[in-house]
NUKELUM-963561 format. One line per field, with one value per residue (C-alpha): z, y negated, x; residue number from 1. Coordinates in steps of 0.02 Angstrom, whole numbers, plus 32768, in hexadecimal, padded with zeros to 4 digits. Each point is the difference from the previous one (the first is absolute). Example, Ala and Ser with C-alpha at 12.3 -4.5 7.8 and 13.67 -1.06 7.14 Angstrom:
BEGIN
c3 <- [8186_7FDF]
c2 <- [80E1_7F54]
c1 <- [8267_8045]
dovex <- [1_2]
END
This chain:
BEGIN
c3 <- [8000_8036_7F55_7FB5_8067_7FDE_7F40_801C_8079_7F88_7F70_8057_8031_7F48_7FBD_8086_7FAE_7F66_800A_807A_7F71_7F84_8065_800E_7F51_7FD6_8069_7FD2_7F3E_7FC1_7F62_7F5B_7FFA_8071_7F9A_7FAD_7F67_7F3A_8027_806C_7F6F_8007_80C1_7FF7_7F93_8082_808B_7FAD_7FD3_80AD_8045_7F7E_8050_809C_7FA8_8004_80AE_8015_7FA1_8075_809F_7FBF_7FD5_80BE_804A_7FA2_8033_80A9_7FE2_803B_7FC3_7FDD_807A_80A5_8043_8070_803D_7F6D_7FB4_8073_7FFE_7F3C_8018_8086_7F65_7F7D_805C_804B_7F51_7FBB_807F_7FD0_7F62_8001_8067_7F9B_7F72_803A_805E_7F80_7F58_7FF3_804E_7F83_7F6D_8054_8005_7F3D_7FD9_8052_7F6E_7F7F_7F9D_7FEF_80A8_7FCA_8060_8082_8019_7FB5_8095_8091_7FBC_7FE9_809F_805E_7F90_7FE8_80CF_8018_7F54_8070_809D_7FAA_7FB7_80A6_8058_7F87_7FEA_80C7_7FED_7F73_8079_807E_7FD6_8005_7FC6_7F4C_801C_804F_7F74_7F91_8060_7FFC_7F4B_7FE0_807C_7FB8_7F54_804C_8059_7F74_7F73_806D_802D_7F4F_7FD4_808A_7FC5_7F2F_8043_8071_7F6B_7F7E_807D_800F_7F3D_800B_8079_7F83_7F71_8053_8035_7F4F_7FB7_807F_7FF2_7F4B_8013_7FA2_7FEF_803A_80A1_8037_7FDB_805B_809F_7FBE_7F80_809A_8058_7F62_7FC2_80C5_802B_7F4B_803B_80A9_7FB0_7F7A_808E_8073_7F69_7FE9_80BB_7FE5_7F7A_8048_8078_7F8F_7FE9_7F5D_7FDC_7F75_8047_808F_7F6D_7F96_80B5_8004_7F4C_801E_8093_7FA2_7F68_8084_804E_7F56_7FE4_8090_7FED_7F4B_8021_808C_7F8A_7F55_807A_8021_7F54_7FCC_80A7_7F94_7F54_805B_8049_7F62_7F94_8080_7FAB_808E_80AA_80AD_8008_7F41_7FB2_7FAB_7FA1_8009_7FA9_802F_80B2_7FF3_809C_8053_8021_80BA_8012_7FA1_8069_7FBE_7FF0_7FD3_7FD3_8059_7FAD_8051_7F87_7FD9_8080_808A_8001_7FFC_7F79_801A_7F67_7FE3_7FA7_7F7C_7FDF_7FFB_7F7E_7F95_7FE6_7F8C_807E_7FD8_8076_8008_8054_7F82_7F68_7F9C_7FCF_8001_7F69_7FFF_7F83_7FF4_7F9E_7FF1_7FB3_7FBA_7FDB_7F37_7FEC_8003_7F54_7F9C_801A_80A8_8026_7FAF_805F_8098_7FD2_7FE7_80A4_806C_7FA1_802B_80BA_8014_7F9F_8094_8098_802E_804B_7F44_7F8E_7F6F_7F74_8059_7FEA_7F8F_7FE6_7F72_7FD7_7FEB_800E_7FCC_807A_8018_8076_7FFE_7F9A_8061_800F_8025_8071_8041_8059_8074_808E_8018_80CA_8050_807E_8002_806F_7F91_7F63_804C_801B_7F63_7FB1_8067_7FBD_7F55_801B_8046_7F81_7F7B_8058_7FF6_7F3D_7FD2_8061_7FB0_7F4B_8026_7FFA_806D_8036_7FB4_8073_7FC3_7FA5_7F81_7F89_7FCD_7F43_7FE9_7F59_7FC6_7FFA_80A4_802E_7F8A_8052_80A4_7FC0_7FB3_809C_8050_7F86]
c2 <- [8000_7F87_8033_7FAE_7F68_7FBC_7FFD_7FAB_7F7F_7FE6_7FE6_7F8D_7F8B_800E_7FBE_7F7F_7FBA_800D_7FA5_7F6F_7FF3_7FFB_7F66_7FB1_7FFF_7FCC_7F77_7FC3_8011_7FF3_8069_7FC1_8057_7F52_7F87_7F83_7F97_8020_80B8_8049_8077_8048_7FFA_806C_807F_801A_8008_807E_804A_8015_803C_807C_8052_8052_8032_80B2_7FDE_7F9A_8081_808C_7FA8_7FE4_80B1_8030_7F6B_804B_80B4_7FB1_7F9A_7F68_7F58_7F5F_7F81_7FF7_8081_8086_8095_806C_7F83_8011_80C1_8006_7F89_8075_809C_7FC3_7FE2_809D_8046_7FA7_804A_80B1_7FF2_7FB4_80AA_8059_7FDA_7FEA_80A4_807E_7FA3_7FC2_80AE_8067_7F80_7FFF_80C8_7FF2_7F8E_8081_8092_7F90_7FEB_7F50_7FA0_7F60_8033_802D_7F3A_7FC6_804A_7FD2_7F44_7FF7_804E_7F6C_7F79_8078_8014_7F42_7FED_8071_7F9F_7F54_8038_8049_7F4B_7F8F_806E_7FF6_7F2E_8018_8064_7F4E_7F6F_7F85_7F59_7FA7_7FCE_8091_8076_7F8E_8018_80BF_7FFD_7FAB_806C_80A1_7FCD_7FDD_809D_8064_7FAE_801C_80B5_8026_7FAE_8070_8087_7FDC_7FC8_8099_806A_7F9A_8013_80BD_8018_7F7D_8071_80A6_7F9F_7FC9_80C4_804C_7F8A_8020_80AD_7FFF_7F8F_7F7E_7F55_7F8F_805A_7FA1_7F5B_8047_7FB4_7F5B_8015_8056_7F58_7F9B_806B_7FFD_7F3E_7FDB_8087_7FA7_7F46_8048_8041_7F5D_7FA2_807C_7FDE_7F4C_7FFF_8065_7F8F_7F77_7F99_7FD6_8063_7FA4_7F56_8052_806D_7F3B_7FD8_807F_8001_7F46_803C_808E_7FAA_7F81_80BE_8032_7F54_8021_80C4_800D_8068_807C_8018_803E_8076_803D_8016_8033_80A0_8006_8022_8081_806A_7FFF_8049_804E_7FE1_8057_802F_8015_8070_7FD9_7FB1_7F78_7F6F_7F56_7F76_800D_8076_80A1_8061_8074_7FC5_7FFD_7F95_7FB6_7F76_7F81_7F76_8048_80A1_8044_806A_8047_7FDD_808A_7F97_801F_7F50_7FC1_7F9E_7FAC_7FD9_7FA4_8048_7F76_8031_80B3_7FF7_7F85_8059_80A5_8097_8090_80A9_8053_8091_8029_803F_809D_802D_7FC8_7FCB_8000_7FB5_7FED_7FDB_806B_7FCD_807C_7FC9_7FF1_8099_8059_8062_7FEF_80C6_7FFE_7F5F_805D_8098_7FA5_7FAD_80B4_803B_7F6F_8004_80C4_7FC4_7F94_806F_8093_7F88_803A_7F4F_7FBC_7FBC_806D_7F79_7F89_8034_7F8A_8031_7FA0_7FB6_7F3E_7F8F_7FDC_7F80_7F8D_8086_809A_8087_7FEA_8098_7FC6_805A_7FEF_8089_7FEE_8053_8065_7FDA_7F3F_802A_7F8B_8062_80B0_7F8D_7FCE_80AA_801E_7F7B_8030_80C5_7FC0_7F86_808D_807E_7F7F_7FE9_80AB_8010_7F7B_804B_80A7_7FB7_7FAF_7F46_7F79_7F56_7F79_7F60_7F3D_7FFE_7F7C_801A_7F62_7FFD_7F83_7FBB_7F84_7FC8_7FF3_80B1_8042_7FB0_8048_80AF_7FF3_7FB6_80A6_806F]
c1 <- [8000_8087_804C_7F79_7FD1_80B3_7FED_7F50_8059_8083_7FA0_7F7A_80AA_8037_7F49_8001_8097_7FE1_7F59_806B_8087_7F7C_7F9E_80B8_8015_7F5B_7FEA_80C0_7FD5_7F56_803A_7FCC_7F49_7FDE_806B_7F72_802F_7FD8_8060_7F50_7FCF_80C3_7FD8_7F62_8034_809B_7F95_7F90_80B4_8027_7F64_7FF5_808E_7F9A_7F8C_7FF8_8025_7F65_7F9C_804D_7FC9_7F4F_7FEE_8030_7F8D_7F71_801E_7FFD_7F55_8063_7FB2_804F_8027_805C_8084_7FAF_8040_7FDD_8075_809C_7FDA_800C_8090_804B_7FCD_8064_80A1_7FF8_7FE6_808B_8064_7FC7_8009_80B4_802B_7FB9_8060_809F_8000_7F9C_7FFA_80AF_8051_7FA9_803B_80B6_7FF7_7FC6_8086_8083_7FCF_8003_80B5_8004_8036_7F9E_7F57_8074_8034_7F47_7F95_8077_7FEF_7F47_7FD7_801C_7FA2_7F5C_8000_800B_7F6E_7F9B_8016_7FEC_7F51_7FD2_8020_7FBD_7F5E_7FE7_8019_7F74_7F88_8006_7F8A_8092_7FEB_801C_80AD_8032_7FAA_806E_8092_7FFC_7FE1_808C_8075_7FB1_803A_80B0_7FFC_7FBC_8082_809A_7FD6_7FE6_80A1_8058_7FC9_8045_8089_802F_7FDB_8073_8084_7FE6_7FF8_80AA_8050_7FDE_802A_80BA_8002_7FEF_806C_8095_7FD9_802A_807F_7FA6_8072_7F64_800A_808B_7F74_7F64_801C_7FF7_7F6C_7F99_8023_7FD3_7F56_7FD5_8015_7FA6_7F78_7FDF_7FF3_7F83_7F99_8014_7FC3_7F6F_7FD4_8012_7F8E_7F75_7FE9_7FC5_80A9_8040_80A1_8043_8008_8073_8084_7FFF_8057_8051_8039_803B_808A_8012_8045_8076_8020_8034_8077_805A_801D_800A_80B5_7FA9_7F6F_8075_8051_7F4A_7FE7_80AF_7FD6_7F57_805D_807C_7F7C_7F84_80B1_8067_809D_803E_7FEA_806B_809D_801D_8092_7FE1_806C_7F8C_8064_80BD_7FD1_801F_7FAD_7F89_7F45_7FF5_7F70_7F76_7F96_7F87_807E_80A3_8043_80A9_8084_8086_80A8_8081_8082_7F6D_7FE3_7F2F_7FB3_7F56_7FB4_7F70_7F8B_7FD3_8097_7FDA_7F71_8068_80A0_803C_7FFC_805F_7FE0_8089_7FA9_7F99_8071_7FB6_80B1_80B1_8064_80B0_806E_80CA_8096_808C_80B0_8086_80B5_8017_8071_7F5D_7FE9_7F75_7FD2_8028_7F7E_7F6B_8029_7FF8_7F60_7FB3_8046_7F9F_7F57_800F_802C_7F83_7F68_803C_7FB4_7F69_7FC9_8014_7F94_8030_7FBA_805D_80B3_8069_80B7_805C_80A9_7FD3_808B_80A5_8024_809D_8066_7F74_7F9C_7F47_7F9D_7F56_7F97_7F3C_7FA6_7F6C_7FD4_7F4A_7FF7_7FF1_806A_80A4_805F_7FE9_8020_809A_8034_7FC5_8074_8095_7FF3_8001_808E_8068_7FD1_8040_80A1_802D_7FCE_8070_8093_7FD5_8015_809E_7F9D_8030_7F91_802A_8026_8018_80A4_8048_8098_8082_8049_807B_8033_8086_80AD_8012_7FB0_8088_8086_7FD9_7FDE_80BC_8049_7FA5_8042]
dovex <- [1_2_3_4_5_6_7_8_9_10_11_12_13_14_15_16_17_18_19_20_21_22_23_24_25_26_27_28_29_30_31_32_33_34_35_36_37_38_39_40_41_42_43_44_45_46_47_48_49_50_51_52_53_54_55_56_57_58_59_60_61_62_63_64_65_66_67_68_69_70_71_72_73_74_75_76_77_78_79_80_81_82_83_84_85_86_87_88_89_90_91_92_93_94_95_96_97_98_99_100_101_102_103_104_105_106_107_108_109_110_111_112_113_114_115_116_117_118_119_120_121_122_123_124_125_126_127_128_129_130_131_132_133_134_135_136_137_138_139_140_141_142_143_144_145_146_147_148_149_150_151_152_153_154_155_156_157_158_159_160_161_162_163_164_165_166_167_168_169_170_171_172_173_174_175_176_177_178_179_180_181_182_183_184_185_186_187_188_189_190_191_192_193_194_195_196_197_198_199_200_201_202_203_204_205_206_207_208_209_210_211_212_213_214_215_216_217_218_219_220_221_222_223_224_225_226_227_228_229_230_231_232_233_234_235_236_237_238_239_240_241_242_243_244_245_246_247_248_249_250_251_252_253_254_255_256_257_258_259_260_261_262_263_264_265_266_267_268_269_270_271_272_273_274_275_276_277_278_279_280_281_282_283_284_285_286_287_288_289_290_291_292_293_294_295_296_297_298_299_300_301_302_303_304_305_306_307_308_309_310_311_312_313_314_315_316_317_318_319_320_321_322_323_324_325_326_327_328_329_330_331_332_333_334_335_336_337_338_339_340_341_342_343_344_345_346_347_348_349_350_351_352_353_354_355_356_357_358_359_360_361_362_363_364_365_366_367_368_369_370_371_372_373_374_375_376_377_378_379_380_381_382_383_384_385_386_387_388_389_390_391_392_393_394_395_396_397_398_399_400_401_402_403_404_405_406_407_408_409_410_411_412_413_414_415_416_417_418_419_420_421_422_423_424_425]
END
């Protein structure tokens, strides 16, 4: 019993202050439904607007009074008994769906294999226990023969109470579907998961001013002469941020193409780094010295961005010089031995192999060579690379071959490079 006497108590204090607030803000603003001037017609139809709100509530409560054979005019005790009825309902009711209802759907959401329903219920339960309670109350206020003002008072703070625990409700369920949405895309590694934390904030802070504005405007005020105000600071706002807002939009153009993502190496302008951070201002990379770079990200969006952890495959391409002593035979030998080297790899692109003999260069015979690796892997390419290297090293000593290096050769001509090859001789 005492079990449920508290819950009555509690929820006779909370309509008791409700109805006070609601006289408080009444009596402190008469709300536009009691503005005269040449606006009365946009008046009415608010007023209607407003009381239009209760009423399925009003309809409710009539329902019950006739049931009860209770006629119209001052409170009796019928009155404060049907009053007494509906809170204790409410109170019911709200058990009854928090306890039975919401434990079967959370036991339903547990065999299911998406985990969505499994955030969804836990959010709603809340908001639909407080919807219950807030019909409960403002039914009981309805059963009371209050006066005008009052009547207009609870009007007003059931349309209040009704908007905003509406709006709780969305808004608890957009976070939940948020909160799966940031889930899925971490779980497949998805590069806007390193930017859901900051879009939740955004799509939740633009959620709750829709809804304020959507409050505001069911209770008769005009909306668009308070966002020309607002759009007035917003544009001075605008002036004096202009720099914080293109890194907003420079975070915005990162996340919508994910040029890359955290723990990736990156080379943005003349830094070469690893992403360790990407914020809603600035994005940090971590330089090959260890040393931190904060970029901006106007910056970001504007510049060429290469990844460097996202190559398909590797291509390698070098130069190699023999001395000039090397024999025509003896070079395209050589030529066939390393495209036969190079075709043996496994990791190698076998269309890819180039072998030829290029370039008769000032102190060289170039051997041009381009292979590319299958894997993106740097560290097997350079293995890769090194193998090859070595494998060439030992070809060219097998045929006798040396490397050329830079050398130059003098010829001198003339009297006087006669005279000192005689005095030599």
């Amino acid at each position: 019993m005492l079990r449920l006497i508290l819950p009555l108590v509690r929820s006779w204090s909370l309509a008791f202050v409700i109805l006070a607030f609601s006289l408080q803000a009444q009596s402190a603003s008469p709300g536009p439904a009691l503005t005269p001037g040449p606006d009365s017609a946009a008046a009415n139809a608010t007023k209607s607007a407003v009381t239009r709100a209760p009423d399925l509530l009003e309809y409710m409560v009539d329902v019950v009074l006739q049931l009860f054979h209770v006629k119209t005019g001052e409170n009796t005790t019928t009155h404060f008994v049907i009053c007494f009825l509906f809170l204790a309902g409410a109170i019911l009711l709200r058990r009854f769906v928090t306890t039975i209802i919401f434990n079967f759907l959370k036991r339903l959401a547990s065999k299911t294999e998406t985990t969505l329903d499994d955030k969804l219920f836990p959010a709603l339960e809340a908001p639909v226990a407080t919807f219950v309670m807030v019909t409960g109350i403002f039914a009981a206020l309805k059963v009371l023969k209050l006066s005008e003002t009052v009547d207009r008072s609870i009007g007003y703070g059931s349309t209040v109470a009704f908007s905003l625990v509406i709006f709780w409700a969305l808004l608890r369920a957009f976070n939940a579907v948020l909160d799966h949405a940031a889930e899925i895309a971490k779980e497949r590694q998805m590069g806007v998961a390193a930017f859901m934390p900051w879009i939740k904030k955004t799509l939740l802070a633009l959620f709750v001013v829709i809804g304020v504005l959507i409050t505001i405007q069911s209770l008769g005020y005009n909306v668009s002469t308070i966002l020309s105000g607002l759009g007035i600071g917003g544009l001075a706002f605008a002036l004096a941020a202009q720099d914080t807002i293109a890194n907003l939009f420079g975070s915005l153009v990162v996340a919508i193409d994910q040029p890359f993502k955290v723990g990736e190496t990156v080379k943005i302008g003349a830094n070469t780094g690893t992403v360790e951070d990407i914020g809603l201002r600035s994005t940090k990379i971590r330089l090959v010295d260890k040393s931190l770079v904060v970029i901006p990200n106007k910056l970001v969006s504007s510049e060429a961005i290469t990844n460097l952890s996202r190559f398909t495959q590797r291509r390698f391409e070098q130069v190699i010089g023999l001395s000039y002593d090397t024999p025509p035979d003896q070079m395209k030998l050589i030529v066939e031995d390393i495209r036969r080297l190079i075709l043996s790899e496994a990791a190698v692109d076998a269309n890819s192999v180039m072998v030829f003999f290029r370039d008769l260069s000032a102190s060289s015979l170039d051997l041009w060579i381009v292979y590319v690796a299958q894997g993106p892997d740097f560290q097997q390419g350079l293995a890769l690379k090194q193998r090859v290297n070595l494998e060439i090293m030992r070809l060219v000593a097998a045929r006798g071959l040396s490397f050329a290096f830079p050398t130059s050769v003098m010829h001198l001509d003339g009297p006087i490079a006669k005279q000192m090859v005689a005095g030599k001789s």
